[in-house]
C-alpha positions as CSV (number, residue, x, y, z in Angstrom):
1,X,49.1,85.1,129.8
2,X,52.0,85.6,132.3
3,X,52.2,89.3,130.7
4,X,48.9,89.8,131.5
5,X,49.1,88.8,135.2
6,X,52.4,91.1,135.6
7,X,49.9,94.2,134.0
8,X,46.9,93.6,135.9
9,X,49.0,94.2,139.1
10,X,51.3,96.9,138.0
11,X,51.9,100.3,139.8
12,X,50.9,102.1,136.4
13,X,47.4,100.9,137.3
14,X,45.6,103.5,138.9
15,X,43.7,102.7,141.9
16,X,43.8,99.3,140.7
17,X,46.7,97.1,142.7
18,X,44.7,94.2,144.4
19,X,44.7,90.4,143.5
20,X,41.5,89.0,144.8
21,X,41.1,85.4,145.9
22,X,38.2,83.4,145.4
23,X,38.1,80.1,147.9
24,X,36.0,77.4,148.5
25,X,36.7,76.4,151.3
26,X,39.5,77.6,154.4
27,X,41.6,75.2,156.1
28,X,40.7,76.7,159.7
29,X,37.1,76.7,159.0
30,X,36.1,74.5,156.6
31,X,33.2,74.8,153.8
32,X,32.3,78.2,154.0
33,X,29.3,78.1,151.6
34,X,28.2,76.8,148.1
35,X,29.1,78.5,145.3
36,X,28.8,78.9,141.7
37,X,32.6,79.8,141.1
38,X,32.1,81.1,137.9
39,X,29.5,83.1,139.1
40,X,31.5,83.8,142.4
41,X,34.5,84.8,139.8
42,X,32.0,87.6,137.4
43,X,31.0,89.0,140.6
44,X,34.3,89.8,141.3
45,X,35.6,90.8,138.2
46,X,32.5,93.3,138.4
47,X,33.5,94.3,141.5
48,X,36.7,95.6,140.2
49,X,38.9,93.0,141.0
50,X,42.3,93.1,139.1
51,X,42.8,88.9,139.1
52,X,41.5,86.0,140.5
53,X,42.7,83.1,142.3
54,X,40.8,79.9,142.6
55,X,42.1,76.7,144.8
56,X,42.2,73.4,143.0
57,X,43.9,71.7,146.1
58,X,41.3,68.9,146.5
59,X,42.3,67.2,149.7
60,X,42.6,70.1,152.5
61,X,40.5,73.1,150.8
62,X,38.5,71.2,148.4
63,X,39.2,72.9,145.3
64,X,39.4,71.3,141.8
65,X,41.2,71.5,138.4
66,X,37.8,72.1,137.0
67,X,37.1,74.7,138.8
68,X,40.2,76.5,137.0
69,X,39.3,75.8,133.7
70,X,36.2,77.1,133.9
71,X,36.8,80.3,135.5
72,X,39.8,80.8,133.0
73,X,37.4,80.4,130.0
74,X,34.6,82.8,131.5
75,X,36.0,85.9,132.5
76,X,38.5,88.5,131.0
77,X,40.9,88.9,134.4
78,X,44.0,86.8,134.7
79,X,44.0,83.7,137.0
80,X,46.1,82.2,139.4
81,X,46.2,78.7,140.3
82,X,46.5,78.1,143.8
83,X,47.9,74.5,145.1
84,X,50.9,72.8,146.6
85,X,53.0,72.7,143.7
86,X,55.5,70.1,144.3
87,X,56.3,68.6,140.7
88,X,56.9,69.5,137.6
89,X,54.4,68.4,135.4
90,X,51.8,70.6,137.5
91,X,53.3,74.2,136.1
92,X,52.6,72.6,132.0
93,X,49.2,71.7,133.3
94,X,48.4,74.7,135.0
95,X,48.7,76.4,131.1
96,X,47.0,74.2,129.9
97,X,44.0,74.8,132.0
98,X,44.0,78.0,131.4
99,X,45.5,80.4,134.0
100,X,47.8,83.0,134.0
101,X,50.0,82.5,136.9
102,X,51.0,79.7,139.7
103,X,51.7,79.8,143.2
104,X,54.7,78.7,143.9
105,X,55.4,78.8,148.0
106,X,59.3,79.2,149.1
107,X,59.2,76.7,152.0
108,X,57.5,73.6,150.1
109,X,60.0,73.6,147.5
110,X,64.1,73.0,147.8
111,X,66.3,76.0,146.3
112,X,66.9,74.4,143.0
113,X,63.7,73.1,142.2
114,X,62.0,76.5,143.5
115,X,64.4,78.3,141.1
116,X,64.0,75.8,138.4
117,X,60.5,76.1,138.8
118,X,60.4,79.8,137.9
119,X,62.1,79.2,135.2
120,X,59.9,77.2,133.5
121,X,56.8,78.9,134.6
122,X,58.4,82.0,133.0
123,X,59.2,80.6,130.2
124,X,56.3,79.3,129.1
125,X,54.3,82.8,129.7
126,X,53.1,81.7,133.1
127,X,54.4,84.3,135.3
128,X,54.6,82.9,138.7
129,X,53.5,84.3,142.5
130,X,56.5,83.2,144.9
131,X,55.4,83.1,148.5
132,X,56.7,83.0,152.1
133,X,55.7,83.0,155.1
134,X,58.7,83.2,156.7
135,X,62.2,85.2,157.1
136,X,64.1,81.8,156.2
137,X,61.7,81.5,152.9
138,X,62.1,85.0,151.9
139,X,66.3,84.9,152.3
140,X,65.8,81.4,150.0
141,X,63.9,83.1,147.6
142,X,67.0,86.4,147.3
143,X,69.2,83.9,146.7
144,X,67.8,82.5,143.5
145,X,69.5,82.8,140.5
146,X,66.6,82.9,138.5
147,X,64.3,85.7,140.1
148,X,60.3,85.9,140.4
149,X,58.4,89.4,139.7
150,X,55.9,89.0,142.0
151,X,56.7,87.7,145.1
152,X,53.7,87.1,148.2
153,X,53.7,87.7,151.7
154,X,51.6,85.6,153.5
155,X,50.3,86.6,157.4
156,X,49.5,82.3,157.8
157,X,52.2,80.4,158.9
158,X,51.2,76.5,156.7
159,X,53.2,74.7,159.6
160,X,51.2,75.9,162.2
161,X,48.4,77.6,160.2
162,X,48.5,80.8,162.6
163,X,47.6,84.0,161.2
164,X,49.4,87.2,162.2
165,X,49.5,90.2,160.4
166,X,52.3,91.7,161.7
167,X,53.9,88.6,159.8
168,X,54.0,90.3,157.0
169,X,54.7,93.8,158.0
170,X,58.1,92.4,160.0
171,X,59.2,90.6,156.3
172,X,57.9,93.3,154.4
173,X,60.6,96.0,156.6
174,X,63.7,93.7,156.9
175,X,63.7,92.6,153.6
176,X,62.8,96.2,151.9
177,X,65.7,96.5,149.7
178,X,65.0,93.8,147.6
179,X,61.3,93.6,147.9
180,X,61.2,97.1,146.6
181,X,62.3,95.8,143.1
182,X,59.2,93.3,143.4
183,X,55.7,93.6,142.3
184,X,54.5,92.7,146.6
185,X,51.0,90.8,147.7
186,X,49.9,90.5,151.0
187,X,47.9,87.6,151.7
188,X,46.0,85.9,154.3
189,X,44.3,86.9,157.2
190,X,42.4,90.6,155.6
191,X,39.5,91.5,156.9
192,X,39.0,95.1,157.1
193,X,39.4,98.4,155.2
194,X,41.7,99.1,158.2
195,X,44.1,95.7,157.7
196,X,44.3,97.3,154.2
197,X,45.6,100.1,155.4
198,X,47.8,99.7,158.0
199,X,49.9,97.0,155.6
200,X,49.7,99.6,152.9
201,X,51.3,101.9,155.2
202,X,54.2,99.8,154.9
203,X,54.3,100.3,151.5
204,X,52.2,97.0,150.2
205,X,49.1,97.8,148.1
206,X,49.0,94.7,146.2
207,X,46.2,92.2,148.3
208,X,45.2,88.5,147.7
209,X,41.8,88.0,149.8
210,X,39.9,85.2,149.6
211,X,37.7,83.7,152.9
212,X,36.4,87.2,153.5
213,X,35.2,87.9,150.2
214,X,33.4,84.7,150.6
215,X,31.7,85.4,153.7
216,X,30.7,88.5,152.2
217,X,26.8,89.3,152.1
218,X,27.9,91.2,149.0
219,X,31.6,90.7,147.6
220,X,31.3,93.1,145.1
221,X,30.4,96.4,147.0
222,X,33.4,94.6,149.4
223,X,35.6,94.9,147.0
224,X,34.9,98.6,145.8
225,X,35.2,99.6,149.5
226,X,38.3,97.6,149.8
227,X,39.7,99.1,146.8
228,X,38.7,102.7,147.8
229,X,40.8,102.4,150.6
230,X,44.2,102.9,149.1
C-alpha cells in the first residue's frame, strides 16, 4: 500500500504528480457543503487525480474514520489519512482502515517519536507524508535518523492558521539540497492554475488541494485544468 502511494506520486509519472485532497470541512470556514465522499472521491479519481486524502479529524474539521474506510474500499487510488497523529496505536489503525499513507506533521510530534513514527509506518507498508510548516520543523525533520520519502510543505501555519504561499516557496529554497532527494507536496492555500505555477517554478509539482476542490462547481474538469498546468 505504502508502494503504491510512493508510485502514484513519482517523477516517472508523466503529467501525473499531484495529490489531491478531499475535505469536509476547513478550519477557517467551516462546513463547506454536503457531500457523498465516496462519490466526492470517484469524481476525483475521474478527474485524474493521482491520490486522495480524506480528514477523519472529528473535532476541528469534522472528518471521520468511516469516512476512510469507505473511500479506501471504493476506489483504485491510494489514500492518505489526514489527522493529528499523536500516538501510536493511530499509524496500526490507519492500515487497518484501509489507506495507504499517514500524515505525520513535524511540529506536533517530538524528534524521537516523529522518527519512531516513520519507522513504523514504513514498516508496515504505510509510507508516510511528513509535513511542516515551518523552517524549525523542516531542520527537525533533516535530522532524523530514520528518513521519510515524501515530505509536505504546507503554506498554513496550525498555530496561527495563516496561509501564505510564499511559506512554502521560502522552505522549499533554503532547504533545497535535501529536499531535492524528496518526493515534495505543497499544500494548503491553492487556488489557481497560477498558484500552481508559480510554486512549480520552484521546482514543486507534487500538490495536496482540498477546500478548492470542494468549492468547485465541477472538481473534475478542476482538476484536469489544474493538472494541465504543469
Amino acid at each position: 500500500m505504502g508502494e503504491k502511494f510512493l508510485k502514484a506520486l513519482s517523477p516517472d509519472k508523466k503529467n501525473s504528480h499531484n495529490s489531491r485532497g478531499k475535505k469536509k470541512l476547513h478550519p477557517l470556514t467551516g462546513k463547506i457543503k454536503e457531500t457523498d465522499v465516496v462519490e466526492q472521491a470517484k469524481i476525483y479519481q475521474n478527474g485524474g487525480a493521482d491520490a486522495i486524502s480524506v480528514l477523519t479529524e472529528e473535532i476541528y474539521f469534522g472528518g471521520s474514520k468511516d469516512d476512510l474506510y469507505k473511500v479506501a474500499k471504493s476506489i483504485n487510488l491510494p489514500v492518505l489519512r489526514k489527522d493529528f497523529i499523536i500516538f501510536e496505536d493511530e499509524i496500526y489503525e490507519t492500515k487497518r482502515l484501509g489507506a495507504s499513507s499517514i500524515l505525520l506533521i513535524s511540529e506536533a510530534l517530538e524528534n524521537d517519536h516523529l522518527g519512531e513514527f516513520i519507522k513504523i509506518a514504513q514498516s508496515i507498508n504505510l509510507e508516510p507524508l511528513v509535513e511542516s510548516f515551518s523552517e524549525e520543523g523542516m531542520e527537525k525533520i533533516i535530522k532524523l535518523k530514520n528518513q521519510p520519502k515524501i515530505v509536505g510543505i504546507n503554506s498554513r501555519n496550525l498555530h496561527s492558521l495563516e496561509v501564505d504561499l510564499n511559506r512554502i516557496k521560502e522552505i522549499y529554497k533554503k532547504f533545497k539540497k535535501f529536499l531535492e532527494t524528496k518526493l515534495v507536496v505543497a499544500e494548503s492555500g491553492i487556488k489557481t492554475k497560477e498558484d500552481i505555477l508559480s510554486i512549480a517554478k520552484e521546482g514543486i509539482t507534487r500538490f495536496l488541494i482540498g477546500e478548492t476542490l470542494m468549492k468547485s462547481t465541477n472538481p473534475e474538469v478542476t482538476i484536469k485544468e489544474f493538472k494541465s498546468a504543469i
